[in-house]
C-alpha positions as CSV (number, residue, x, y, z in Angstrom):
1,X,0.0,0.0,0.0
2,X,2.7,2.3,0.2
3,X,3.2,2.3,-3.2
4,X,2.1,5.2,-5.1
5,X,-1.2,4.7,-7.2
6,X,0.3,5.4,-10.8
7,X,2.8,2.8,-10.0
8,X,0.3,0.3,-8.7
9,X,-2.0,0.8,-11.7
10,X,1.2,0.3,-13.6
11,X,2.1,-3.0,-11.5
12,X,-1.6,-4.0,-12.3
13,X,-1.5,-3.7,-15.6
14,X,1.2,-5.5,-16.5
15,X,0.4,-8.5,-14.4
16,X,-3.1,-8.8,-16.2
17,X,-1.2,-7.9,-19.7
18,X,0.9,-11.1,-18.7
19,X,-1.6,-13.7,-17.8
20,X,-1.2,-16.6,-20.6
21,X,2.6,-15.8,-22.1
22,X,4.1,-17.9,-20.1
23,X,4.9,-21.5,-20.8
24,X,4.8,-23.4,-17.6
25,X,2.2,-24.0,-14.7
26,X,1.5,-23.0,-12.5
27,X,1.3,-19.7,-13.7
28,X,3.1,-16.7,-11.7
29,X,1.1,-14.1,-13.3
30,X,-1.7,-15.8,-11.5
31,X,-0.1,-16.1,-8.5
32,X,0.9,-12.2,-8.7
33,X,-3.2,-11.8,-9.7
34,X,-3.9,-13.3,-6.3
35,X,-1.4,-11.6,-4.2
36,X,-1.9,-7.9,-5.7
37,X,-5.9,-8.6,-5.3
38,X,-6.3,-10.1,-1.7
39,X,-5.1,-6.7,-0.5
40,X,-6.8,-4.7,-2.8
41,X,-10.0,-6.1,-4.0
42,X,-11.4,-5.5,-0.2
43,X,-10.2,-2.0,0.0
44,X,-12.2,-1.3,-3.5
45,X,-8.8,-0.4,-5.0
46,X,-8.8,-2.8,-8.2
47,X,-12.6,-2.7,-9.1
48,X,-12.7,-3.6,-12.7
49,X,-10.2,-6.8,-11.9
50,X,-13.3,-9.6,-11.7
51,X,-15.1,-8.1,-15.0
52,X,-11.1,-8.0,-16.8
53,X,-11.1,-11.8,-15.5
54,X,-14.1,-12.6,-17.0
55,X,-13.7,-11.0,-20.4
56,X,-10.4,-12.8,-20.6
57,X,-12.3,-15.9,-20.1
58,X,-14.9,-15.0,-22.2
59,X,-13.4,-13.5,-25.6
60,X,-13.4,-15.2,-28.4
61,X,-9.8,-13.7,-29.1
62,X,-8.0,-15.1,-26.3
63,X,-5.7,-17.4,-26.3
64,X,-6.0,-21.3,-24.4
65,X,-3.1,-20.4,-22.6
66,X,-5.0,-16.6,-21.6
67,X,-7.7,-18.2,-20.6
68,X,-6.2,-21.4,-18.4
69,X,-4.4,-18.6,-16.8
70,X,-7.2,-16.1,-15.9
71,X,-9.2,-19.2,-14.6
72,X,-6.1,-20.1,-12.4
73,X,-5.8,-16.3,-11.2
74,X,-9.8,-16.3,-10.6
75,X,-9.2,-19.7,-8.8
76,X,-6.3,-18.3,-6.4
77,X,-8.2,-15.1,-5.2
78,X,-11.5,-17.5,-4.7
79,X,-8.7,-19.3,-2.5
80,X,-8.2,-16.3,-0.2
């Protein structure tokens, strides 16, 4: 939290950008998903984060390994 907000959005934004380039599991963009939203989910600082999630999921232009990602990211903060 003591982070300043454009450099959190920043952070944010590249970790969602990430989901689904890498070639192993599990993945750590999920993993960083999860950590960056159990702090700020309940502190209403990442709104849009379940609704990116499921438009990952849901587009027809994302790629199996997007979408097995963003399912593993969606599982982790369902985890916490």
């Amino acid at each position: 939290m003591a982070i300043p907000d454009d450099v959190r959005t920043y952070i944010k934004a590249n970790i969602i950008g990430s989901l689904g380039t890498e070639g192993y599991r599990p993945s750590a963009a999920a993993q960083c998903t999860q950590y960056v939203a159990v702090i700020e989910l309940p502190r209403n600082l990442w709104p849009n984060l379940i609704q990116t999630l499921v438009e990952n999921v849901t587009n027809a232009n994302s790629t199996e390994m997007c979408k097995e990602a963003t399912l593993e990211a969606i599982g982790y903060i369902c985890q916490d």
